[in-house]
N, C-alpha and C positions, 0 to 999 in steps of 0.2 A: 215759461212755466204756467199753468193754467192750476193755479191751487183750488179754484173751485172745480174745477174735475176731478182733481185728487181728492177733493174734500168730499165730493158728491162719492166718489165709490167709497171711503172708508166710511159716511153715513149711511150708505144705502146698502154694504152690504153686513154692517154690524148689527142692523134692525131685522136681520134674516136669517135665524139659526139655520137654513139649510144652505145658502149663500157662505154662511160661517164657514160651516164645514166643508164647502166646495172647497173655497179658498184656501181652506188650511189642507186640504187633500191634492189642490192640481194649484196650486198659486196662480203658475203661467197661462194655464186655460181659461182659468176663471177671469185675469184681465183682459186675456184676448177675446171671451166671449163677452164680458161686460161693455169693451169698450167699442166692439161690433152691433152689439144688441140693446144696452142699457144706456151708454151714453149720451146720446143724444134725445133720449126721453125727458120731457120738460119736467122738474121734479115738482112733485106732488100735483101732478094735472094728469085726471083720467081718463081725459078726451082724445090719447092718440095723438095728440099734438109731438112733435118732435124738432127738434134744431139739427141744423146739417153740419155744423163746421169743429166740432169738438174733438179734441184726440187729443191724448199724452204724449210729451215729449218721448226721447227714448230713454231718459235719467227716470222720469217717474215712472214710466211704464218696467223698467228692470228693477227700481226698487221695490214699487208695490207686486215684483215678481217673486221677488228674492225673498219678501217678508222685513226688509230694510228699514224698519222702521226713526232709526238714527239719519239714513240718509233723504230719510220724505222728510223728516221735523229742517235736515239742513234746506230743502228744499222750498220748506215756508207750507208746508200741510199742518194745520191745526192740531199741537198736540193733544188736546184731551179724544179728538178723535181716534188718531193715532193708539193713543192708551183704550181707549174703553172697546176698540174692536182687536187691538194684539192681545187684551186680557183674557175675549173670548177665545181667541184661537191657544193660547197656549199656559193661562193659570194652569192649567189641568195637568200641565207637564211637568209641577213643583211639587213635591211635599210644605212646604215648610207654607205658613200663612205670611204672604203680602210678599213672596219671595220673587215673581214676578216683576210688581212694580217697583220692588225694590234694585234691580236689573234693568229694568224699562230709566231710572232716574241714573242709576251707576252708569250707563251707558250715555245718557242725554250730558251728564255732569260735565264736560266738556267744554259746553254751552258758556260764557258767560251773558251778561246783560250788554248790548240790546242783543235779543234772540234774532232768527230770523222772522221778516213779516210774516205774521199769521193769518192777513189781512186778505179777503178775497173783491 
């Protein structure tokens, strides 16, 4: 598992409302094009620099397809990442205020302590 991969797309595409709504429009496109195109891009370095050897298993690559975000957290992807990029994709899908992450925790509740590592 490569959690800072996983962690790098769910930070890099939740600071990107057009990225947002890629993803929430083509899920599976959006990682197969990130993970062709973005991945390997050194984060936060402007210079065109890039790393060769990076790629999602095929568990992350189908959850972060699927919108899975229960099975990225069993995974070991950083839940607040997790949470502050599923809230942009799909708050908007609730009426009721905080009804998401109140769903996002019903769903994690499962969990006991120790979680899995968040650790990259």
């Amino acid at each position: 598992m490569s959690k800072y991969l996983v962690n790098k797309f769910l930070y890099t595409v939740d600071r990107d409302p057009v990225l947002v709504e890629r993803y929430r429009a083509d899920p599976r496109g959006t990682v197969a094009w990130w993970e062709a195109e973005q991945a390997n891009l050194i984060l936060n370095c402007h210079s065109g620099e890039r790393s060769t050897w990076l790629a999602f298993t095929g568990a992350e690559r189908d959850a972060l397809a699927s919108h899975d975000y229960v099975a990225l957290f069993g995974l070991g992807a950083h839940n607040f990442l997790t949470l502050t990029l599923f809230i942009a994709l799909f708050e908007r899908d609730y009426e009721e205020p905080l009804a998401f992450q109140r769903e996002y925790a019903a769903r994690l509740g499962h969990w006991t302590v120790p979680y899995p590592d968040i650790s990259t």
